[in-house]
C-alpha positions in Angstrom: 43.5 54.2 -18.0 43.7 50.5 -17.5 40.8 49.0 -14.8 41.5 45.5 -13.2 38.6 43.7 -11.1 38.9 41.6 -9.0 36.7 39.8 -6.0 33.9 37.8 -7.6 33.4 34.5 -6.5 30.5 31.3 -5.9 28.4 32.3 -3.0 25.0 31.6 -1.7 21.7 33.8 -1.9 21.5 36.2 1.3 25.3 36.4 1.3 27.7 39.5 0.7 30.6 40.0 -1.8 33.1 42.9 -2.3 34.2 43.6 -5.8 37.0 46.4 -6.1 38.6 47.7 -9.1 42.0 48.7 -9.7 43.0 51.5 -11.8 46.9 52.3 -13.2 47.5 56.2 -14.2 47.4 59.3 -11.8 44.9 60.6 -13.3 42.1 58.5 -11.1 40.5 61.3 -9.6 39.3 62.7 -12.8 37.3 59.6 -13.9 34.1 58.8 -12.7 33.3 55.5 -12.0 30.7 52.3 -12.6 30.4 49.4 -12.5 28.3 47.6 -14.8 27.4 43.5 -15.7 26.4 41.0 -17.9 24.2 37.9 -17.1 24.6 35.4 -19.7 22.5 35.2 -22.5 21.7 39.0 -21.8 23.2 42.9 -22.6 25.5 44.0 -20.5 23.8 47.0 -17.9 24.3 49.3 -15.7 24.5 48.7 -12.0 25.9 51.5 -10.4 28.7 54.8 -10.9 30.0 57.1 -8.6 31.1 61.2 -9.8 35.0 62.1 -9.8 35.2 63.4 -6.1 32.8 60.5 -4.5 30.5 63.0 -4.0 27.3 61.4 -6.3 26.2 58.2 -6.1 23.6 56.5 -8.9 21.8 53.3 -8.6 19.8 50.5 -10.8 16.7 49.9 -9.3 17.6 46.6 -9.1 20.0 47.1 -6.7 19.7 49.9 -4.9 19.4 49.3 -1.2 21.6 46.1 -1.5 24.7 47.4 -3.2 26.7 50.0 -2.2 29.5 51.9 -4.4 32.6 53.8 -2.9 35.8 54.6 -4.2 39.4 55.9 -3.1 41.0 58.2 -5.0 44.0 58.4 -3.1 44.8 54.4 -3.4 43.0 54.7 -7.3 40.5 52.0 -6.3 36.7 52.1 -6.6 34.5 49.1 -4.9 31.5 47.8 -5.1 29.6 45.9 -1.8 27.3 43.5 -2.6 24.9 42.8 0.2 21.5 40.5 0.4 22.2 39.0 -3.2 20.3 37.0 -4.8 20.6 34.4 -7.4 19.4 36.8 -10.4 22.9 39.1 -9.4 25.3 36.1 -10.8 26.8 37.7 -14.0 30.2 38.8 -14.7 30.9 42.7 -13.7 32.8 45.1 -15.2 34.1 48.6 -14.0 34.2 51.3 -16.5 35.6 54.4 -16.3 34.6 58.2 -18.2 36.8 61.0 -18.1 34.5 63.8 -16.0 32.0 61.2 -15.7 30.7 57.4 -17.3 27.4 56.9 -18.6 24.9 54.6 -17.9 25.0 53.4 -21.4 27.3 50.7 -22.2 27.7 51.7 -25.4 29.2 55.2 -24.6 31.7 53.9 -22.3 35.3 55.0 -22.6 37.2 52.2 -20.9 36.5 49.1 -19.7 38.2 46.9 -17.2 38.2 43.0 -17.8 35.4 40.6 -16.2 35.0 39.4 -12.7 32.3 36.1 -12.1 30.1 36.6 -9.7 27.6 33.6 -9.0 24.9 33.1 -6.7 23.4 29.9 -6.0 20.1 29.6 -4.7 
């Protein structure tokens, strides 16, 4: 499966973004979904994934309550709402993508989509 993001972007703390994610294939609906990110000078980790169906959602305590994940199987995308950010959120993020399901760990990741910048200045 090949992922494309796309939607980062400069914006200011207390402000909203919308990442989405593009996958090829037609075999979308058996993947679950993350997306993940990488501040520099850091690891790259987990932010948030969603199951196959949309059904299950999982959250980094870091985020949860400002981020919301969705996806739609039907147009193979899966996007990511960034609300309330904050200036500790600029990194560059990632989706991923597991067949069945995608782990929280980075390192057992099956596919990776490239980079998309997200900075937030204060």
């Amino acid at each position: 499966v090949q992922l494309q993001a796309s939607g980062g972007g400069l914006v200011q703390a207390g402000d909203s973004l919308r990442l989405s994610c593009a996958s090829s294939g037609r075999t979308f609906s058996r993947f679950g979904m993350a997306w993940f990110r990488q501040a520099p000078g850091k690891e790259r980790e987990f932010v948030t994934r969603i199951s196959s169906s949309g059904g299950r959602t999982d959250y980094a305590d870091t985020v949860k309550g400002r981020f919301a994940i969705s996806r739609d199987n039907a147009e193979n995308t899966v996007s990511l709402q960034m609300n309330s950010l904050k200036p500790e959120d600029t990194a560059v993020y990632y989706c991923a993508a597991g067949w069945g399901s995608v782990s929280r760990t980075p390192e057992n990741v099956d596919y990776w989509g490239q980079g998309t910048l997200v900075t937030v200045s204060s």
